[in-house]
Phi, psi and omega in degrees: 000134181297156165244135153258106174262116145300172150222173175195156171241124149267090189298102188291145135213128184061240182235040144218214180195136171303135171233134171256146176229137191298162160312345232211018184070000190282118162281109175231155175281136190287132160186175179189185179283180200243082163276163197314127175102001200255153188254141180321322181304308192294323167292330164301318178317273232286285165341292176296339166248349176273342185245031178234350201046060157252107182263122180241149168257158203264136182254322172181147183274162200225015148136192176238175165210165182240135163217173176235156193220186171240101208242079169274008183240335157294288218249340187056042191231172141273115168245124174282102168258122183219131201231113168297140174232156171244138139293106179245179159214163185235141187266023222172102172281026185270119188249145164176107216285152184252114181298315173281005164252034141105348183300179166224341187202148178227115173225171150245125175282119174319149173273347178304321194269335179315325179281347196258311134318315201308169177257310191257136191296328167255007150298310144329304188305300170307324152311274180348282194304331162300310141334266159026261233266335181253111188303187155304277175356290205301326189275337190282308185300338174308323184297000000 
């Protein structure tokens, strides 16, 4: 079985969150792998701006989660995946989604509704915990 490292962000501005959405209708949080030399803050960075054009900042990290996936149109494997999230925030609702990894839309999203969209439950989880995790504070200094 292959192993896969990630990073992600649940990017704040005010009271909402980036959300990206797949071709295929999919609400997802930006996140990707981890190149070699690269440290999780930096992939996540990177990730969020390559696939949303957001530059964003990291306030803290706020756990993983693991799953196994099947990559039936590459590789015909099983990958063990596991992807670190960061609470981040953007100074910008300016958006704009990268079209050759299948998004279609880049928004930011009410956090009431971000869960409610999200497609996977533990994404879903991360989104909880991040609300949590993002003060009154967190939210003012974004204005």
């Amino acid at each position: 079985m292959r192993q896969e490292i990630s990073a992600g962000g649940v990017v704040m501005f005010g009271n909402a969150i980036l959300m990206l959405e797949k071709f295929n209708g999919e609400w997802v949080l930006p996140k990707g792998k981890v190149e070699t030399g690269e440290k999780l803050e930096e992939a996540a960075t990177r990730e969020i701006l390559e696939e949303a054009g957001v530059k964003a900042e990291v306030l803290k990290y706020i756990g993983k989660i693991n799953y196994t996936y099947e990559d039936t149109w590459k590789v015909k494997e099983c990958t063990d995946k596991t992807v670190h999230w960061f609470l981040m925030k953007s100074r910008s609702l300016a958006c704009v989604p990268q079209r050759e990894e299948g998004f279609i839309d880049a928004k930011f999203i009410h956090i009431d509704r971000a869960c409610e969209i999200a497609k996977y439950d533990d994404e879903k989880g991360i989104i909880n915990k991040a609300v949590n995790e993002y003060t009154t504070k967190d939210r003012q200094d974004v204005k």
